[in-house]
N, C-alpha and C positions, 0 to 999 in steps of 0.2 A: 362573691366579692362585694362589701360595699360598694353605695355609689359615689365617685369620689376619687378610685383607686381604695390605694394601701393606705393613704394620707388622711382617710376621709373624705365629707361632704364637707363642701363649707358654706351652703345655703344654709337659714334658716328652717326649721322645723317646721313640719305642716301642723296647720291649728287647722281642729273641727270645730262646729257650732252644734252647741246645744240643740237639739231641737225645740225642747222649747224656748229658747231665745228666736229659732226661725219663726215660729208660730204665733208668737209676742209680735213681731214684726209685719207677719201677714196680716195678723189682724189689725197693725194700726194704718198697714196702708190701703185697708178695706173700707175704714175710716173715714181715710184723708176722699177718697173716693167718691164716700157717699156724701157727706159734707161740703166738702170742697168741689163740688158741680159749679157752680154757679163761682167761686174763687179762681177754676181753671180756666174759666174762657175770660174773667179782667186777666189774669197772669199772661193770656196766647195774646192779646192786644198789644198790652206794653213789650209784651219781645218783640213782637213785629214791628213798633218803632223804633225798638232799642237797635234790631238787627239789620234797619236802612243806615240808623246814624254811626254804626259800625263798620257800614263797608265804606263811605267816608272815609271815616278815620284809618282804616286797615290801607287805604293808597299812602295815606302820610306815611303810617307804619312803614309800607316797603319801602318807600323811598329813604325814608331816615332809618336805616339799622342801629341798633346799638347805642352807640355814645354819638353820633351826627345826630341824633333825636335834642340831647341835649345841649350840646355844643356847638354853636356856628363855628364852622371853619372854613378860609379861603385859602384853597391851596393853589399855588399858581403853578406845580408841575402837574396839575391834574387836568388833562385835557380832555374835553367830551369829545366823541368821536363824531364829527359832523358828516354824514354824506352828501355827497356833491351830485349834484344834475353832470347828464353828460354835457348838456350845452354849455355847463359851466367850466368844465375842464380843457384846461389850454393845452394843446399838445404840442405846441411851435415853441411853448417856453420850458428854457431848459432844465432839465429834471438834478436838483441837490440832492449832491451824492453822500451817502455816508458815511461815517470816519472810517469804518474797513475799506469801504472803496476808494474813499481818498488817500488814505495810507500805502494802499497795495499801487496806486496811482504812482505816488511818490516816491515808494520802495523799487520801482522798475526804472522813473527816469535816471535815480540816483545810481541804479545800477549800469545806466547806458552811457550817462559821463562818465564813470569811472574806467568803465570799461572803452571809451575812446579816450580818454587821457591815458589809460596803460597802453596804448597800441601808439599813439605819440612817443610814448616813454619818457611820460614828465611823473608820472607815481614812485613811490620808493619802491614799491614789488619789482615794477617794470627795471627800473634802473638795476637792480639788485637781480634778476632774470638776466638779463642784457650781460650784464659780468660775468655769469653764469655761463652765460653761452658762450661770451669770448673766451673767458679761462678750459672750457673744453671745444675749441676749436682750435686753441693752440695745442694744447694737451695731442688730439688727433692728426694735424699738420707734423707736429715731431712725429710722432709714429708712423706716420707717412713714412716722413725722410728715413727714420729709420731702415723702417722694410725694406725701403728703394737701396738702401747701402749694402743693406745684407743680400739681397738679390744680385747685385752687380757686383756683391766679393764671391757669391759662388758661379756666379757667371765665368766672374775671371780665373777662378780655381779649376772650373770644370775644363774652359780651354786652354789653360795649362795643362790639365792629365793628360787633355787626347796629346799634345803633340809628344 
């Protein structure tokens, strides 16, 4: 199977080199070599100064990436992360809370007035409960009476048969 799959390769082709293109080559940098003694140690100098004023400049680099190289920007939600000394940290003063915990704060008192305003029975639930209850307590007081009727008509049926 080619390589590729069924679909093909979809690299490029491998190129060979002539040999003698290699050899053309060898020989000019046998050249540059023999010639260029005395041209490679000025070359090793100026890179050695080239490559101090380079790491300079590579701290700016990191610090500016990209487009900050070019462009000042003052962005005022970008806060540096300062670390604090422990002597500098106040523990007596009180720690702000954040908006989930303020929320979730909020979300429970509101639940605990509501919830003693319905046991008052001043909320529409409560009052609308409360109705509820009464309309089936009367509901079960009749049934009450009832049973009691119906018990005491076979009370009185039954001490009629015996005599």
């Amino acid at each position: 199977m080619p390589r590729g799959g069924k679909k093909g390769h979809k690299g490029r082709g491998k190129q060979f080199s002539n040999p003698e293109e290699i050899d053309r080559q060898m020989k000019a940098q046998r050249e540059m070599e023999a010639n260029g003694g005395a041209e490679a140690e000025a070359e090793a100098e100026n890179s050695s100064e080239e490559s101090e004023e380079e790491s300079s400049s590579d701290d700016e680099r990191q610090r500016r990436n990209g487009v900050e190289g070019l462009i000042e920007i003052e962005n005022p939600n970008r806060l540096s992360q300062k670390s604090k000394k422990v002597a500098e940290v106040d523990v007596s003063a009180p720690r702000e809370l954040s908006r989930r915990e303020r929320e979730e704060i909020e979300k429970q008192k509101a639940k605990e007035r509501y919830m003693k305003l319905h046991l008052e029975g001043k909320t529409e639930q409560a009052r609308a409960d409360l109705a509820r209850l009464a309309i089936i307590k009367k509901q079960r007081e009749d049934a009450a009476k009832k049973r009691e009727e119906q018990r005491k008509e076979k009370e009185g049926e039954q001490s009629k048969t015996k005599r």
